[in-house]
Each structure stands twice: as C-alpha cells, then as structure tokens.
FIDREN-193467 format. One record per residue: residue number from 1; residue in one letter; x, y, z of N, C-alpha, C, CB in turn. Coordinates in steps of 0.1 Angstrom, whole numbers, plus 5000, padded with zeros to 4 digits. Glycine has a CB too. Layout:
NUM	A	X	Y	Z	X	Y	Z	X	Y	Z	X	Y	Z
...
// end
This chain:
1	X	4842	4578	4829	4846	4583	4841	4853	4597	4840	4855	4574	4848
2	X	4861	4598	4826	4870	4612	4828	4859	4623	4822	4886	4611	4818
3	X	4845	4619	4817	4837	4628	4813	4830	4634	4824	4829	4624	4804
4	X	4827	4623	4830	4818	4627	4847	4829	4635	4853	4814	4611	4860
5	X	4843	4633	4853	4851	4643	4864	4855	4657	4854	4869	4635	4870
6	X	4854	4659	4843	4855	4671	4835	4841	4678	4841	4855	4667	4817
7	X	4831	4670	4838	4817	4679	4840	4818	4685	4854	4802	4669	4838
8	X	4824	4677	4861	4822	4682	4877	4832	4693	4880	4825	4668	4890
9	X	4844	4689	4873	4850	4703	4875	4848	4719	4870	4860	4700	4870
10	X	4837	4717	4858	4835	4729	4851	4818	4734	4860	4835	4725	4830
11	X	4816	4724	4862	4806	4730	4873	4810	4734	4883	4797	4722	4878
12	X	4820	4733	4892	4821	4740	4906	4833	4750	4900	4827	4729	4923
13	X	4836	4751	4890	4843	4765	4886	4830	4774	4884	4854	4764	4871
14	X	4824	4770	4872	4809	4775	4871	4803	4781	4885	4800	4763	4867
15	X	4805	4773	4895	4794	4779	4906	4804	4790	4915	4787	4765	4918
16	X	4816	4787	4911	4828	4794	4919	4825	4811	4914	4846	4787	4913
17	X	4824	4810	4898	4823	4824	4889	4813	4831	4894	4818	4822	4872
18	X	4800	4821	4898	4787	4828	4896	4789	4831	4911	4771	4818	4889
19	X	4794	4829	4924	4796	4830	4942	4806	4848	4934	4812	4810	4956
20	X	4815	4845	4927	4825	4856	4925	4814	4870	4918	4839	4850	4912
21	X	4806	4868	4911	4802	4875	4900	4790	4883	4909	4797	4865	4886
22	X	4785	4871	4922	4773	4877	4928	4781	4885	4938	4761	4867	4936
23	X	4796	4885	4946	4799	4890	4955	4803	4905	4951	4807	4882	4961
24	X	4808	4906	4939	4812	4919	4928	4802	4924	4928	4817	4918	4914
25	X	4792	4919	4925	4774	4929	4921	4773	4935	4934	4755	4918	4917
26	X	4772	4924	4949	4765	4930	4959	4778	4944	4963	4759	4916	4972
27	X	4792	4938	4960	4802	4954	4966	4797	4966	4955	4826	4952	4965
28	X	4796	4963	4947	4794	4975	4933	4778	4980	4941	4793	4966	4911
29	X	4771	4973	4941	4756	4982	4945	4760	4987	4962	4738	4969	4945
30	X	4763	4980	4969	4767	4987	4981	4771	5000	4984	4776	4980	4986
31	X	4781	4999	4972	4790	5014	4970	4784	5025	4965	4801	5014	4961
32	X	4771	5022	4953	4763	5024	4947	4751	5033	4960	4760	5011	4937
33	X	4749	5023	4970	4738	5028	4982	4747	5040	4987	4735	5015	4996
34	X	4760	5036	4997	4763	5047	4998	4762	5057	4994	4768	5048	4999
35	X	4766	5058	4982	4765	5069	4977	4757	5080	4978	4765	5067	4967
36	X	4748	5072	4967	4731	5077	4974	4726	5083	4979	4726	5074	4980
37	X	4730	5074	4992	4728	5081	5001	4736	5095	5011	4727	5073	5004
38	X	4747	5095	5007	4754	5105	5009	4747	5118	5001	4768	5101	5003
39	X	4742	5116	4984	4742	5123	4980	4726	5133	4986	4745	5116	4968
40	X	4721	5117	4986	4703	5120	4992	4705	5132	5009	4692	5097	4998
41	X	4713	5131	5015	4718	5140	5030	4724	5154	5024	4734	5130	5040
42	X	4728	5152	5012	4740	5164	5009	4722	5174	5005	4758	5158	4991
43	X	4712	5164	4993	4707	5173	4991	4694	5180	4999	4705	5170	4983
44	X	4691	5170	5012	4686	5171	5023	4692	5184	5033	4688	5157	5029
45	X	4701	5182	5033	4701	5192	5039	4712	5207	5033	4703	5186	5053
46	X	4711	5205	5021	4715	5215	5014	4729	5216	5011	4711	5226	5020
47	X	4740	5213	5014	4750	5213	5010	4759	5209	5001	4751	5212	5015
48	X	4767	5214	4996	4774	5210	4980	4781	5191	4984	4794	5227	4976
49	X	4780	5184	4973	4780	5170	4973	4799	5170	4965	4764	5162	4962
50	X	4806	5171	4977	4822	5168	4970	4821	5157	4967	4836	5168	4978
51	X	4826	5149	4955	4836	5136	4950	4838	5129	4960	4850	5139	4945
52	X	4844	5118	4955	4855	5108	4968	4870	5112	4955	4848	5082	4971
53	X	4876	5117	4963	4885	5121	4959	4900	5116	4966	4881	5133	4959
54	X	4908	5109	4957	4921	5108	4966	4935	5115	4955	4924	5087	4971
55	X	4939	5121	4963	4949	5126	4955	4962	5121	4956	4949	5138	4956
56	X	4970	5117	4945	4984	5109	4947	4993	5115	4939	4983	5093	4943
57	X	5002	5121	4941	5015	5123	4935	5029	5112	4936	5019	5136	4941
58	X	5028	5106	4927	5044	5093	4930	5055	5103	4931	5049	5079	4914
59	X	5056	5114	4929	5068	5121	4927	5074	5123	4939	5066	5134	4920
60	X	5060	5125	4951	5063	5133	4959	5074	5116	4973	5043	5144	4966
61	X	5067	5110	4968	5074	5100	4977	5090	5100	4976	5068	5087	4973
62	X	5094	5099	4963	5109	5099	4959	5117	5112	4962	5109	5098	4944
63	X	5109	5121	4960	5114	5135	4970	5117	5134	4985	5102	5145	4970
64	X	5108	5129	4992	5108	5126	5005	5119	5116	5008	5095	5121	5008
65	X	5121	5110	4999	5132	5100	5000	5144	5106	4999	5132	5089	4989
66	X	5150	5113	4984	5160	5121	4986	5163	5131	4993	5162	5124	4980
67	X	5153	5138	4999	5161	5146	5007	5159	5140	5018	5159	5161	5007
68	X	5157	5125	5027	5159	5124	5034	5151	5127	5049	5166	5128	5030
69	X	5139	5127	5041	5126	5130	5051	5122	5115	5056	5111	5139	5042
70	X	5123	5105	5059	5120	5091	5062	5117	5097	5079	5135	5078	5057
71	X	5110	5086	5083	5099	5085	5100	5115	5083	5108	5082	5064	5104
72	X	5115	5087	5116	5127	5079	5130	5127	5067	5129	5123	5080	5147
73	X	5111	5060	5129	5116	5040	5128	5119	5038	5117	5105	5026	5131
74	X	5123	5043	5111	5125	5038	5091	5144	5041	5093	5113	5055	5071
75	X	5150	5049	5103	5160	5048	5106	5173	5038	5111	5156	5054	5111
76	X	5179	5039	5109	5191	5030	5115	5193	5033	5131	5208	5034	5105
77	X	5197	5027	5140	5194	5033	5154	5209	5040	5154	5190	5020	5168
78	X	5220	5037	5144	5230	5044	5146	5231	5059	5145	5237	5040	5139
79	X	5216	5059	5133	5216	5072	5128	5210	5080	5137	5209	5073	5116
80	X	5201	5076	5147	5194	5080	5152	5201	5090	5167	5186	5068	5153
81	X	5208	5082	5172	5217	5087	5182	5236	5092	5178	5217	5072	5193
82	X	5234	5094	5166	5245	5103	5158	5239	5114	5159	5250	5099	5143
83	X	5231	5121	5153	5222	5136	5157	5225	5141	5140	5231	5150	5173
84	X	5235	5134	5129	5235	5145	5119	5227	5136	5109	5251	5150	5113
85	X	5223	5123	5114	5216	5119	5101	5224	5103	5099	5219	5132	5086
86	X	5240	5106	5098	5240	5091	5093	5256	5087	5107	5243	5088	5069
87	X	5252	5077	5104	5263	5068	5114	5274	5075	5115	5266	5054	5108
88	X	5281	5073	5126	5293	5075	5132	5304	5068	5126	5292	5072	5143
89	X	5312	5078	5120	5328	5073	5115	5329	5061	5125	5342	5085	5117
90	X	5339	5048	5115	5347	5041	5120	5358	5042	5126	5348	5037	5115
91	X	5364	5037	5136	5378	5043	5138	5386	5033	5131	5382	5046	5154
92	X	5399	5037	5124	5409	5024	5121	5411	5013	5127	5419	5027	5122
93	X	5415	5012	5141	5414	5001	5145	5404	4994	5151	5421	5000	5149
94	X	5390	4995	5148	5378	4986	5148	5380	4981	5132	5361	4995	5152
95	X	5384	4978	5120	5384	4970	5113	5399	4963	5114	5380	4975	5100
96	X	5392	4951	5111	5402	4941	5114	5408	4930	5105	5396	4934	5123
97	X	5402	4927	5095	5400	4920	5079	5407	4929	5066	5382	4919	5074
98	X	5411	4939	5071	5421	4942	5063	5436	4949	5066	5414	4949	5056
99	X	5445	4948	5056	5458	4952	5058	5456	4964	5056	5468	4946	5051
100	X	5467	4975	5067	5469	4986	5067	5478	4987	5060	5471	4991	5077
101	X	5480	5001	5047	5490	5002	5040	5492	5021	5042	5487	4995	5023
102	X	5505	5020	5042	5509	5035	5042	5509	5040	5028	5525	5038	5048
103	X	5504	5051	5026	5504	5062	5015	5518	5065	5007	5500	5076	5024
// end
C-alpha cells in the first residue's frame, strides 16, 4: 500500500513539473513571437529595432527619500496641513504623562 501511495505521489508531482515546464515553454515562445514580430514591422517598415529596455537606479530611490521627495499620500496628514513638511510643535500642556521639571 505505501508503494502504491509513493508511486502516486511522484506521478502527480511528475505531471505537476511537466503542466509547469509546458506553461514556461509556451510564455518563453510567446515572448519569443512578439518579438518577432516587432522585429519583422520594425524591418517592414524600415525603422531602427530599440531593445526592451528598463532602466533602474536603486540609488535614485534613497535619494528621493532623503531629501524628502515622497507623493502627498505617503504623507502624515499633519504634515500635510503644517505647509513646512513636518508636524506641528507640541504645546506643553497637551502632554500629560509626564512630570514638569524646572531647569
């Protein structure tokens, strides 16, 4: 019995690989058509055939971060209706959980 449930399991992994292996062939040739075809139009009607090209700099994100370039909704709403960027001073007596000590 535990041979019949070994075999059955390595078969529907087996058929799992081979559903995975055919779905990878048909996106890889798909991409492959496009192409192709892109390239077969570019030379159809004469024009230079650019790349697929994406260009990424990680640097540039962290930049954007420090100085502070973030969207309005990535904002605090405090910050938002302050006008300099970040929240509005506290006044002394809106905290309440701690003791006041003189200098």
């Amino acid at each position: 019995m535990q041979g019949l449930l070994n075999f059955l399991v390595r078969l529907v992994l087996l058929a799992a690989g081979l559903v995975f292996a055919l779905c990878l062939l048909f996106a890889v040739l798909a991409l492959l058509a496009v192409w192709g075809l892109r390239y077969g139009w570019a030379r159809l009607t004469g024009k230079p055939v650019a790349p697929f090209v994406f260009r990424f700099n990680p640097r540039a994100g962290f930049g954007r971060v420090y100085r502070g370039e973030w969207s309005q909704a990535a904002r605090p709403a405090d910050a938002q209706h302050a006008g300099a960027g970040r929240p509005a001073r506290r006044e002394i007596a809106d905290v309440t959980d701690v003791d006041v000590k003189e200098p």
